[in-house]
C-alpha positions as CSV (number, residue, x, y, z in Angstrom):
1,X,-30.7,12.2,16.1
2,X,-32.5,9.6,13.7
3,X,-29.8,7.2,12.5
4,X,-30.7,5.0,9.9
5,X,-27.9,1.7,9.6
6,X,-28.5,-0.2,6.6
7,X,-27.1,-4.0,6.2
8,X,-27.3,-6.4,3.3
9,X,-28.9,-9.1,5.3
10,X,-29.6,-9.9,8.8
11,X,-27.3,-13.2,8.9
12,X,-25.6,-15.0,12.3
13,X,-22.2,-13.2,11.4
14,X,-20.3,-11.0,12.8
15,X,-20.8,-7.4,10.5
16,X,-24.4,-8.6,11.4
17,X,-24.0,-9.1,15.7
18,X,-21.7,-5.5,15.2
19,X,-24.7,-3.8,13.7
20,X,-27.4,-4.9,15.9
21,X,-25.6,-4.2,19.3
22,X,-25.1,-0.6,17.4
23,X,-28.7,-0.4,17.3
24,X,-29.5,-1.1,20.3
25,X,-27.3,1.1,22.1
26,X,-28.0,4.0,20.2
27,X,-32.2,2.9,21.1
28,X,-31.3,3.4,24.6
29,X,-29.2,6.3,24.4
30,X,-32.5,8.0,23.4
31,X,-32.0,8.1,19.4
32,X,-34.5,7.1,17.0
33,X,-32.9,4.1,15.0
34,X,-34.0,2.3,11.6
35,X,-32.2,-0.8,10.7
36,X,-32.8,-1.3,7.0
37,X,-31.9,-4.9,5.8
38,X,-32.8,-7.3,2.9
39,X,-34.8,-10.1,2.9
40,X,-32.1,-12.9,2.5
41,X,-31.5,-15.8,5.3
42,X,-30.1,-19.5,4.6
43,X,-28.0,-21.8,6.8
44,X,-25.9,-19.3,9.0
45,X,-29.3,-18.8,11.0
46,X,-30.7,-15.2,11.1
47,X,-30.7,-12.1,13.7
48,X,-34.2,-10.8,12.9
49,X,-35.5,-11.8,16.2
50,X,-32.1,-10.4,18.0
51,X,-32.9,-7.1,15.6
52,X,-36.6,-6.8,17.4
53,X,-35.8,-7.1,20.5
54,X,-33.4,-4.2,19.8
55,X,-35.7,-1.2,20.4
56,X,-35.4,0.3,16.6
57,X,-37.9,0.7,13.5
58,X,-37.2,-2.5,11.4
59,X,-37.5,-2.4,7.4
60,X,-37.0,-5.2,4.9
61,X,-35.8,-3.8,1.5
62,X,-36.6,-7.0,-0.8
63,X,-34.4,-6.0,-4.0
64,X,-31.8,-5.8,-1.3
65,X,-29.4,-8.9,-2.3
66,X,-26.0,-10.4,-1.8
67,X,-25.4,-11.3,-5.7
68,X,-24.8,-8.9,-7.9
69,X,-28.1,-8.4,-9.8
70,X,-28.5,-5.1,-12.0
71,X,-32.0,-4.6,-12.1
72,X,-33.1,-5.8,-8.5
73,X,-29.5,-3.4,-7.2
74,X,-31.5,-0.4,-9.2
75,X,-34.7,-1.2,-7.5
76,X,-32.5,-1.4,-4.3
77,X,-31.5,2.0,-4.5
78,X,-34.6,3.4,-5.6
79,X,-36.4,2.0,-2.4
80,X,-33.5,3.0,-0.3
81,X,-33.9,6.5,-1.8
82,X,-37.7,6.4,-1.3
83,X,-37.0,5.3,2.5
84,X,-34.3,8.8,3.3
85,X,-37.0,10.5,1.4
86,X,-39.7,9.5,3.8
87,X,-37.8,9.7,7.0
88,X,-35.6,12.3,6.4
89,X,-32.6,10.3,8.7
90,X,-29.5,12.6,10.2
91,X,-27.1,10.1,9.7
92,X,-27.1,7.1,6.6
93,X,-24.5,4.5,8.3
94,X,-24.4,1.3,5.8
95,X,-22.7,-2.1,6.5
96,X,-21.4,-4.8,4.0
97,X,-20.4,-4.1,0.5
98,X,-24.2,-4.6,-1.7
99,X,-25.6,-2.2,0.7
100,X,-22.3,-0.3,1.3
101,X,-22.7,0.5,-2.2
102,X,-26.4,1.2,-2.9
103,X,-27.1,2.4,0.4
104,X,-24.4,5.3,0.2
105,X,-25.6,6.2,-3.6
106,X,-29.4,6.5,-2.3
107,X,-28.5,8.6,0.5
108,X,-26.5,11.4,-1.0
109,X,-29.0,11.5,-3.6
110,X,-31.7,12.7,-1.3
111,X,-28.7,14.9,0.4
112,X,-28.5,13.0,3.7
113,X,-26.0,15.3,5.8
114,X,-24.0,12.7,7.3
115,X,-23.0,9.1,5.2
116,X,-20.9,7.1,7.3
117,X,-19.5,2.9,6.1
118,X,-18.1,0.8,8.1
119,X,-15.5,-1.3,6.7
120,X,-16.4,-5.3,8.3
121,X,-13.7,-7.1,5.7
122,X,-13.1,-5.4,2.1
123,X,-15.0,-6.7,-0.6
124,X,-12.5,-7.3,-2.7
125,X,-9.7,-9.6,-1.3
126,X,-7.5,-12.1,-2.3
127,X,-10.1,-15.0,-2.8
128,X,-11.3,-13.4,-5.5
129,X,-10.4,-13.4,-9.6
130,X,-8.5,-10.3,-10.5
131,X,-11.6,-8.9,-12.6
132,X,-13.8,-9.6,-9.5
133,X,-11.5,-7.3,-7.3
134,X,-10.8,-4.7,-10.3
135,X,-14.8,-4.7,-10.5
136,X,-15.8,-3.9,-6.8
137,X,-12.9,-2.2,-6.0
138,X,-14.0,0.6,-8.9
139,X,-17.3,0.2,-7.4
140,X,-16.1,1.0,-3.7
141,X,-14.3,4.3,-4.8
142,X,-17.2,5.5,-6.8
143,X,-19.3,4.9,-3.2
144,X,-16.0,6.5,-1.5
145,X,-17.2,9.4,-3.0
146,X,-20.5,9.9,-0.9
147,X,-18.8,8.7,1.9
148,X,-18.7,11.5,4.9
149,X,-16.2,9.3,6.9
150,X,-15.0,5.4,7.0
151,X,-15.5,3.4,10.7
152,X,-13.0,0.3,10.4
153,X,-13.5,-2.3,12.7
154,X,-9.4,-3.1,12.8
155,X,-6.7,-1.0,11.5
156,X,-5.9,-3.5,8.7
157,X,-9.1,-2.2,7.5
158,X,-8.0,1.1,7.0
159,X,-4.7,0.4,5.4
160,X,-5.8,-2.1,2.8
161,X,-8.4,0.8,1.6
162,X,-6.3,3.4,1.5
163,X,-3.9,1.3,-0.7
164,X,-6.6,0.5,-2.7
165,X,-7.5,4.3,-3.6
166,X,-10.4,4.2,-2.1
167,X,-9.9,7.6,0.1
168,X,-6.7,9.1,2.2
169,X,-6.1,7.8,5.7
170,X,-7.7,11.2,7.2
171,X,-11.0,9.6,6.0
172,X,-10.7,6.7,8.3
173,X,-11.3,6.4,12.0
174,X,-10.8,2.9,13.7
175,X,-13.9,1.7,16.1
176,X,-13.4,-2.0,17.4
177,X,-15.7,-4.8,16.8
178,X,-18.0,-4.5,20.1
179,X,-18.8,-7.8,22.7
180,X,-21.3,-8.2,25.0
181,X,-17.6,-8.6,27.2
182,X,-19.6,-9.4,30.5
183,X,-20.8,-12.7,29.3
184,X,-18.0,-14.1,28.1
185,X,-16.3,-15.7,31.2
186,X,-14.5,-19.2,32.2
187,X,-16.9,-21.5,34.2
188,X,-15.6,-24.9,34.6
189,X,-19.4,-26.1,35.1
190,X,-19.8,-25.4,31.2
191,X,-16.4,-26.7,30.4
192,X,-17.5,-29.9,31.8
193,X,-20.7,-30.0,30.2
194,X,-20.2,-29.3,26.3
195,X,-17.0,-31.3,26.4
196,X,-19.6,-34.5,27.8
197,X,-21.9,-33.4,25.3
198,X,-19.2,-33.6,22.5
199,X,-17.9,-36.9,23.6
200,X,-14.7,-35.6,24.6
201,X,-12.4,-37.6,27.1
202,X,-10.4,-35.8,30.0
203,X,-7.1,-35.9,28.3
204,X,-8.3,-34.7,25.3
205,X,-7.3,-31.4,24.2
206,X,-10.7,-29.2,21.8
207,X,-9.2,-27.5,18.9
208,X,-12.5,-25.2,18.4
209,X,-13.5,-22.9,14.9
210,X,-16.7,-20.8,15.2
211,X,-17.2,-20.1,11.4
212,X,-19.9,-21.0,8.6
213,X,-18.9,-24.1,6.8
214,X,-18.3,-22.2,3.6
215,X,-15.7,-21.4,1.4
216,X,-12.6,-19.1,2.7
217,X,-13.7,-20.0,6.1
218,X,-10.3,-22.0,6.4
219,X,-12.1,-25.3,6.7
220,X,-9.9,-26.8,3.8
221,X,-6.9,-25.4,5.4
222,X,-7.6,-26.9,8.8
223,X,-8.2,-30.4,7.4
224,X,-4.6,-30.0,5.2
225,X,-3.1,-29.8,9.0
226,X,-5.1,-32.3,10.6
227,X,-2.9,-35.3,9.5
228,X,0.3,-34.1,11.1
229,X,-1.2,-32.7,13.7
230,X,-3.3,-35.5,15.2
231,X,0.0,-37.9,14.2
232,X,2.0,-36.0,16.9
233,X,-0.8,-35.2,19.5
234,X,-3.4,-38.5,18.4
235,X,-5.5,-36.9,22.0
236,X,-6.8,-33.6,19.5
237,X,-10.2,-33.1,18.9
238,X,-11.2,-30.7,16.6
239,X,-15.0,-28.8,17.3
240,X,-16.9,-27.3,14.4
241,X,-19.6,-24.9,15.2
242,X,-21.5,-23.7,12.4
243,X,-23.8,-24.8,9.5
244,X,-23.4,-23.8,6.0
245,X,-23.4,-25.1,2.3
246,X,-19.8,-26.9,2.3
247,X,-20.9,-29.3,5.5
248,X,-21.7,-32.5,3.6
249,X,-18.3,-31.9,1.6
250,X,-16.3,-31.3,4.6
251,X,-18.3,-34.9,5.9
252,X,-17.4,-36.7,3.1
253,X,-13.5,-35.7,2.9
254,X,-13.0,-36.4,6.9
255,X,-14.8,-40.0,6.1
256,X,-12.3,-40.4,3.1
257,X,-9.5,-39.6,5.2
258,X,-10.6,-41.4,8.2
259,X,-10.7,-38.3,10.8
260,X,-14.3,-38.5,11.0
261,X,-13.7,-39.7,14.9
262,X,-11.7,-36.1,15.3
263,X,-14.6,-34.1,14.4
264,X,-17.1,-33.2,15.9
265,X,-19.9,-30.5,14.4
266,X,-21.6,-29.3,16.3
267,X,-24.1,-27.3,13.9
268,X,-25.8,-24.0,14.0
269,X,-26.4,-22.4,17.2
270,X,-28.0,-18.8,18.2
271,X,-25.2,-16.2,19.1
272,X,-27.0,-16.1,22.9
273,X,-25.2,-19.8,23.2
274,X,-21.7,-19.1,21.8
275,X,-20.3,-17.7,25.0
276,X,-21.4,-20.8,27.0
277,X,-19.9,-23.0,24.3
278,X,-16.8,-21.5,24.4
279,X,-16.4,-23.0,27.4
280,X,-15.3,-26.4,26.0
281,X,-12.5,-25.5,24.1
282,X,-9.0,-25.3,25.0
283,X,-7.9,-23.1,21.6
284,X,-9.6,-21.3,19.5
285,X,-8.3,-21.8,15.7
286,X,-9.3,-19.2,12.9
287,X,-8.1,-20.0,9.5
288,X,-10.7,-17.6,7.6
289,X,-8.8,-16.7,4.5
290,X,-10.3,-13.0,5.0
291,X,-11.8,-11.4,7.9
292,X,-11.6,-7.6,9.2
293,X,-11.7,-8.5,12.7
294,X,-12.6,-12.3,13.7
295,X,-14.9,-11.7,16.5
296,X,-14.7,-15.2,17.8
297,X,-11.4,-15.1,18.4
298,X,-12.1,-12.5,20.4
299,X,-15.0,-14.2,22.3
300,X,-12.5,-16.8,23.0
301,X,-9.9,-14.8,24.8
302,X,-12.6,-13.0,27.0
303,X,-13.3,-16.6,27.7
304,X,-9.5,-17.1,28.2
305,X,-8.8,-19.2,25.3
306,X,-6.0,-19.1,23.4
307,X,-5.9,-18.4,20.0
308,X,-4.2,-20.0,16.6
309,X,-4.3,-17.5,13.4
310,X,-3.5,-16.8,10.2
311,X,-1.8,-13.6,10.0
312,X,-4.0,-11.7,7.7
313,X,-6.5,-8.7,7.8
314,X,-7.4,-7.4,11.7
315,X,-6.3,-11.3,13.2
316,X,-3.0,-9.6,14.5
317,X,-4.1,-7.4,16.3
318,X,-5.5,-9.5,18.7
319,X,-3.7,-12.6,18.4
320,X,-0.5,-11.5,19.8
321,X,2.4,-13.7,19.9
322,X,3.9,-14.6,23.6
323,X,0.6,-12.6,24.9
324,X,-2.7,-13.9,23.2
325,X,-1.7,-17.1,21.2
326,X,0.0,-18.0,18.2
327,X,0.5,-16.6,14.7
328,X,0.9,-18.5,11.5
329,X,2.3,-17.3,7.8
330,X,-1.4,-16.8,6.0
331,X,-1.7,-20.5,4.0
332,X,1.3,-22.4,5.6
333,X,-0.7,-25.6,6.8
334,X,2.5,-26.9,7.7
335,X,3.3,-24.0,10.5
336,X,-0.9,-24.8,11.2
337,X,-0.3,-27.5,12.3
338,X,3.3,-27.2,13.8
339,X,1.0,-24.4,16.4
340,X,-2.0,-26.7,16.6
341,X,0.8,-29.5,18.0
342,X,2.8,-26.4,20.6
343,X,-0.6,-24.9,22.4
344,X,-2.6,-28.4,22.3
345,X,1.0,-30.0,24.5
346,X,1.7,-27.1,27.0
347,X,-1.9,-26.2,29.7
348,X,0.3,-24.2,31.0
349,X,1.1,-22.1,27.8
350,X,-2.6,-22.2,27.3
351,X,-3.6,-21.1,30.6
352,X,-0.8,-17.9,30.4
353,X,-2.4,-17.0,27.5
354,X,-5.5,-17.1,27.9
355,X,-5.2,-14.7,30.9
356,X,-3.6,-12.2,28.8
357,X,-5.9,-12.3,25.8
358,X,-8.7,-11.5,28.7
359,X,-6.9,-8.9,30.0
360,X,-6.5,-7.2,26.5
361,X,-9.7,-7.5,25.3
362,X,-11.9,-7.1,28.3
363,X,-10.5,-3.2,27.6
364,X,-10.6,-3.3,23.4
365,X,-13.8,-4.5,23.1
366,X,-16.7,-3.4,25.5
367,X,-19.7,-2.7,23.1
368,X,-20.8,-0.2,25.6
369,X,-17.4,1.5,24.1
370,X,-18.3,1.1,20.7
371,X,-21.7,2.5,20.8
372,X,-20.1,5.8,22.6
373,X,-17.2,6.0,19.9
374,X,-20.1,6.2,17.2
375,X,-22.7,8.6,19.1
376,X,-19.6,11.3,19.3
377,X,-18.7,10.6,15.9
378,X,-22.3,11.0,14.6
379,X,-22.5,14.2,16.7
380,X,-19.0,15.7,15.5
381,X,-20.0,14.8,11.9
382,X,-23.5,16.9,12.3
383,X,-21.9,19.5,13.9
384,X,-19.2,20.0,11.4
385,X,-21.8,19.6,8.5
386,X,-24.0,22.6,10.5
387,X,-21.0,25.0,10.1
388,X,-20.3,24.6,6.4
389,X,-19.6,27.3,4.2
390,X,-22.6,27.1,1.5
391,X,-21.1,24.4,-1.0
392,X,-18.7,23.0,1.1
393,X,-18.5,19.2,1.7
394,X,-17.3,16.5,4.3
């Protein structure tokens, strides 16, 4: 089959690391694979390189942007359009809401036979003004309509878009986030070495986040907790990795505050070194104020490291209380904090947990799985499509 996936921009971020390993499998499952992305990178690093080495035709749209711009979003659609045109693709399987959108439009257009989203985080979400949400979500069900079926990387996914009108649950089929699960593993030689390297004593315990340093990252949230937290267990030391716009911010408020000594950030680093990092941290805390399925928690139980959440979007599904770590009411930095205080004083806790979250996801998560899932849906989609009545439709 010739599958073409189409992404707003080839960013270090999780939609981003999903679409790329999708690539790649289907390359060497014997498909023909374009990846069609716009031009945009900025601090969060980029995944062109990874996209290369992936085995599939690259193409950069350039009118293909995050912002909502009218003319360059026509001109967007108009190339994507000109692109099915040319290549004539079986399937049309878009990622992220700009090209979710404009992606889905140019393909039935040109009557590609099989349009498939998948739903990485809903674009419109509590962080959001209620116009903002009123706006995309309008958008989203107009897309809905050109939409053969919906892939949602958690359940949570699929339940906050069928509330939202977008389409009825029949429409949806859940396929998990997939890993690269076989290099995520302990090694106390790396746990040694990145805690040296962070300046981390032997009874300290690393409170890690693997996020951009952005807004609705849960940056603010974890800084609201770090005051009580650190005046019970003073031994916490909290590890940033990531780079983004808000950094100097984030800088400045620890330095007013005077927790500048229980941070460490640690910067940008390529997605090849985030399973060796991993390694230094003793829980994994993910405040994101939206996320369809936070893959570095994830990573951090294959690593067998427990995880604090928020309970929103696809975080409960892996973070399982008493198995995988420790839920917290979405916002509450008190309860934050109360958790932060309960995993960092009990190894033991941490180590039982740990053990379990591997366990679980060494079996949810296997990219290997996820690239299977979405060849037999590709191939049940076709084969349904070649067996239609004339003027029948997905």
């Amino acid at each position: 089959m010739h599958i073409c996936h189409v992404i707003t921009r080839l960013i270090i971020g999780g939609a981003q690391e999903n679409t790329v390993l999708t690539c790649r499998g289907l390359v060497e499952r014997s498909h023909r694979v374009t990846l069609i992305a716009g031009p945009e990178i900025g601090p969060e690093g980029s995944l062109w390189d990874q996209a290369s080495e992936a085995g599939c035709e690259l193409v950069t749209v350039k009118s293909l942007r995050r912002a909502v711009q009218p003319l360059s979003d026509w001109r967007a659609r108009r190339e994507l359009q000109h692109i099915f045109e040319r290549v004539r693709p079986d399937v049309v399987h878009t990622h992220s809401s700009k090209a979710g959108i404009v992606g889905r439009s140019a393909a039935a257009r040109v009557g590609v036979p099989v349009i498939i989203h998948t739903i990485h985080g809903m674009s419109f979400n509590r962080t959001q003004a209620k116009a903002v949400q009123v706006f995309y979500r309008f958008l989203e069900r107009q897309a809905a309509r050109h939409t053969s079926v919906f892939v949602s990387v958690a359940d949570a996914m699929t339940d906050q878009a069928v509330a939202a009108g977008l389409a009825p649950g029949d429409r949806f089929v859940t396929i998990r986030s997939g890993m690269e699960i076989d290099r995520f593993a302990p090694r106390a030689d790396l746990r040694d070495r990145f805690r040296r390297e962070w300046g981390v004593a032997d009874d300290q315990v690393v409170v890690g986040t693997i996020a951009r340093l952005f807004e609705n990252k849960g940056y603010e949230d974890i800084i609201a907790a770090m005051p009580s937290a650190v005046a019970r267990q003073p031994k916490l030391k909290f590890v940033w990795i990531g780079d983004g716009a808000r950094r100097v911010r984030y800088q400045r408020q620890l330095e007013a505050m005077g927790f500048s000594d229980h941070v460490h950030m640690v910067g940008l680093i390529s997605p090849d070194e985030v399973a060796s990092h991993l390694n230094g941290f003793d829980i994994v805390l993910h405040a994101s104020r939206w996320e369809g399925l936070p893959r570095a928690v994830v990573q951090g139980l294959l690593t067998e490291v427990p995880a604090i959440s928020f309970d929103n979007d696809g975080a409960p599904e892996v973070v399982i209380p008493e198995e995988t770590g420790i839920l917290v009411p979405y916002g509450d930095t008190r309860l934050l904090a109360d958790a932060i205080v309960t995993l960092s004083a009990d190894a033991e806790l941490r180590r039982t947990l740990g053990r379990r979250g591997r366990t679980r996801c060494a079996t949810m998560f296997d990219w290997r799985m996820m690239v299977a899932d979405l060849e037999a849906l590709y191939q049940k989609l076709a084969d349904h499509r070649s067996h239609e009545a004339p003027g029948e439709h997905l």
